[in-house]
GUMI-685536 format. One record per residue (C-alpha): residue in one letter; x, y, z. Coordinates in steps of 0.001 Angstrom, whole numbers, padded with zeros to 6 digits, always signed. Example, Ala and Ser with C-alpha at 12.3 -4.5 7.8 and 13.67 -1.06 7.14 Angstrom:
BEGIN
A+012300-004500+007800/S+013670-001060+007140/
***
This chain:
BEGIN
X-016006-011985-012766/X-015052-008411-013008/X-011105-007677-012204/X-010490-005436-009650/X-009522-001436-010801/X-005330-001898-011277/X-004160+000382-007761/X-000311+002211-008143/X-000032+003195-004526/X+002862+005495-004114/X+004543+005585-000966/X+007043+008304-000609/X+008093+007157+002799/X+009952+009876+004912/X+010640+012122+001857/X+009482+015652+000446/X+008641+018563+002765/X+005169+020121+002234/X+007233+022806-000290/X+008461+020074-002536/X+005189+017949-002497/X+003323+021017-004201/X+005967+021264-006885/X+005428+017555-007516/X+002036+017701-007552/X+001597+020792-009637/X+004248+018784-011934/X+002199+016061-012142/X-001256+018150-012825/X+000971+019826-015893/X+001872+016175-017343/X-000809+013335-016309/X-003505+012071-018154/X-005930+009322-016348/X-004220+006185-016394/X-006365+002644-016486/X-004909+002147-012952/X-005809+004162-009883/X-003567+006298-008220/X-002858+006947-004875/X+000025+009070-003226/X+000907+008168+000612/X+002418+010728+001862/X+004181+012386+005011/X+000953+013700+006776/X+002472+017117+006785/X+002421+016867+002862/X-001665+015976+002482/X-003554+019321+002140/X-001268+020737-000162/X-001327+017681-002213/X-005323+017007-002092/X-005542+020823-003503/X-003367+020412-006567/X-002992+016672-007600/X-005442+015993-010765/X-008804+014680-010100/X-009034+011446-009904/X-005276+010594-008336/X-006357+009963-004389/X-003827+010600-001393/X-003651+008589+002007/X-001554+008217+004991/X+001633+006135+005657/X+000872+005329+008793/X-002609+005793+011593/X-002715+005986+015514/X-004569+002304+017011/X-006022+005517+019197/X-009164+007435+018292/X-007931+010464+020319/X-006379+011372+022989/X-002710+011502+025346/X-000955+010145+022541/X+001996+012397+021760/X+002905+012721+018430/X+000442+010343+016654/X-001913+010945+014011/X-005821+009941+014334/X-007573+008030+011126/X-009905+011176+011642/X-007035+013199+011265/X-006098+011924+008190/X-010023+011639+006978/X-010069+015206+007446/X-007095+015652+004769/X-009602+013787+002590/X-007595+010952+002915/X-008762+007940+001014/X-005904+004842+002170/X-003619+004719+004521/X-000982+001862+004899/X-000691-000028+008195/X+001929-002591+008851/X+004601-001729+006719/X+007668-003878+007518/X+009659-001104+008458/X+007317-000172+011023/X+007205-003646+012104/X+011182-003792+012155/X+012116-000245+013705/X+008639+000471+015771/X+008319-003316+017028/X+004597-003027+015556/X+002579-006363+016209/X+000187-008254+014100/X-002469-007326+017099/X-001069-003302+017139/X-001435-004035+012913/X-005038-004966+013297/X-005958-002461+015940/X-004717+000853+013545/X-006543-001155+010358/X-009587-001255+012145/X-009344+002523+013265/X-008977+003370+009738/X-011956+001223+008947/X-014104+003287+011628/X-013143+006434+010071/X-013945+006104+006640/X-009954+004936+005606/X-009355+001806+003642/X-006363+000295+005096/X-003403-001286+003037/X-002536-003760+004947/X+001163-005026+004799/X+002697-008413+004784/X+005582-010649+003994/X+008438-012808+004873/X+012172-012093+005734/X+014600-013783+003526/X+015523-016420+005645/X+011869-017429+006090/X+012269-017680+002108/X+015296-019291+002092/X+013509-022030+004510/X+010625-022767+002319/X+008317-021057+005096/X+007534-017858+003010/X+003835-018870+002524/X+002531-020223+005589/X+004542-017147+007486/X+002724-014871+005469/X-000297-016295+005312/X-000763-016324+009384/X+000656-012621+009436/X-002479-011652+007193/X-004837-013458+009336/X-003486-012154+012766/X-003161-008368+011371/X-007077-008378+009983/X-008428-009379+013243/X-011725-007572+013410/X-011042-005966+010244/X-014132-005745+007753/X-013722-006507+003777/X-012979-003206+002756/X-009592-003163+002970/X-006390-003805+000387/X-003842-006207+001153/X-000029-005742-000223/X+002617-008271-000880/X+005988-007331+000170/X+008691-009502+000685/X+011068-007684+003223/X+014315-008739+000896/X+013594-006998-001590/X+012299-003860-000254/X+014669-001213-001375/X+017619-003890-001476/X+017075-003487-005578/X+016202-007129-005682/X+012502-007936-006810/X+010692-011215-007002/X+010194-012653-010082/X+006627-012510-011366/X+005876-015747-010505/X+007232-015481-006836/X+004609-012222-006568/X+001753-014707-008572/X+002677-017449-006444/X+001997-015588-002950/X-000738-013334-004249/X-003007-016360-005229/X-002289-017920-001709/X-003268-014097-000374/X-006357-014157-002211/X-007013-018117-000950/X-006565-016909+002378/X-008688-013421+001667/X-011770-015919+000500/X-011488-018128+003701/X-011667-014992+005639/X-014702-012735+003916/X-016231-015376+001232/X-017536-013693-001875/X-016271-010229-000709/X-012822-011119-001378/X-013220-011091-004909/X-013272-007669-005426/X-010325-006988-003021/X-006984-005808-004430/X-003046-007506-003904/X-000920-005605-004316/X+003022-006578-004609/X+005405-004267-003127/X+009632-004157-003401/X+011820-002893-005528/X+009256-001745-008416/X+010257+000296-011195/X+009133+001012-014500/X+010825-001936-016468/X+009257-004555-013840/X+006074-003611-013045/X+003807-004459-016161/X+005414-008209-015642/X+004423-007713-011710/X+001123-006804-012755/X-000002-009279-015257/X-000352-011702-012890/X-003621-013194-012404/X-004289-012109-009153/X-001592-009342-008617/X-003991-006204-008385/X-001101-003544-008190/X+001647-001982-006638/X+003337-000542-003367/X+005758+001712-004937/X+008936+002793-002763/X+011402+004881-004498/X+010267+004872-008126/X+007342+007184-006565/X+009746+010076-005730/X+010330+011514-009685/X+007412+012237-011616/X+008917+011144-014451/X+009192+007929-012921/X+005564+007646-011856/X+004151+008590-015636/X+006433+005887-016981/X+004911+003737-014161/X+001249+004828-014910/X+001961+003326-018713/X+003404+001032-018152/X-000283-000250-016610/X-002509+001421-019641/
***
């Protein structure tokens, strides 16, 4: 069976005002050539039109974060159709530090994936376990019902990322085999939920990737990718990135 395309999802978090993400992405136009892997650039929502107008054809942009809302009294959110309008592709829901500093839910999770879904978004869908779930031996059955109760609802077409909240800008990065090991019980769990379907469906392992780690990341048998934090930010950093995965 056909691999899925490699994804480098690059999250910039709450970094570069819409001035900065044209220099980057008329930096990157100057320097890129296709890369085997897919690229994707999540940024501020502020920052989309201006990238979608300059990045190189072929490199996709999405959202950080979606409203569980279609429309409405909702102060200071942003709709999936928002964001479709941006010719958005992805947009991540569930990130752990939305979970940690917004008190997001597996059931508020599911609810924004879904609205991305309706809208024409394909969701990346965040999970993973706190270090002292690790330290307990709980990691996999803790992340394993966080993916089930955060895709309530939610159809096939989706993307599901691996990160383990320890290492998430901490500068410590599971080993290969600690992203290999949770990424096959991912895609386990992925089959049990949409049968065939989940073949084709991307893991992605997100935390403290960089240049000199990823290729090892990504060799894994059923790691499809990467959520990039802070190596995203330089565009130096991202070419060495791209590669790194050619």
């Amino acid at each position: 069976m056909t691999q899925p395309r490699t994804l480098l999802a690059l999250n910039w978090k709450m970094n570069k005002t819409p001035t900065e993400a044209r220099e980057w992405a008329r930096e990157l136009a100057s320097r890129y050539t296709r890369s085997a892997a897919e690229l994707a650039v999540l940024a501020p929502a502020i920052d989309l039109p201006g990238l979608k107008e300059l990045l190189p054809a072929g490199v996709d942009v999405g959202g950080q974060d979606v409203s569980a809302h279609a429309a409405g009294a909702y102060t200071g959110e942003i709709s999936a159709a928002m964001l479709r309008d941006v010719h958005a592709t992805y947009v991540i829901v569930g990130h752990s530090e939305r979970r940690e500093y917004h008190l997001e839910t597996d059931a508020v999770v599911a609810a924004k994936a879904r609205q991305a879904q309706a809208h024409g978004l394909t969701p990346i869908v965040c999970v993973g376990e706190r270090l002292d779930v690790r330290e307990r031996g709980e990691h996999v059955r803790f992340t394993l019902d966080q993916l089930r109760a955060s895709t309530e609802g939610v159809q096939a077409n989706l993307v599901v990322a691996y990160e383990p909240v320890w290492a998430i800008g901490t500068g410590r990065t599971a080993t290969a085999d600690d992203a290999e090991e949770m990424a096959a019980a991912l895609r386990g769990a992925l089959a049990g939920l949409y049968g065939p379907e989940a073949a084709a469906l991307r893991v992605l392992y997100g935390g403290s990737v960089k240049p000199d780690n990823i290729a090892a990341l990504c060799a894994q048998p059923n790691v499809n990718g990467a959520l990039v934090g802070g190596a995203s930010l330089q565009v130096d950093d991202v070419l060495a990135l791209a590669h790194a995965l050619s």
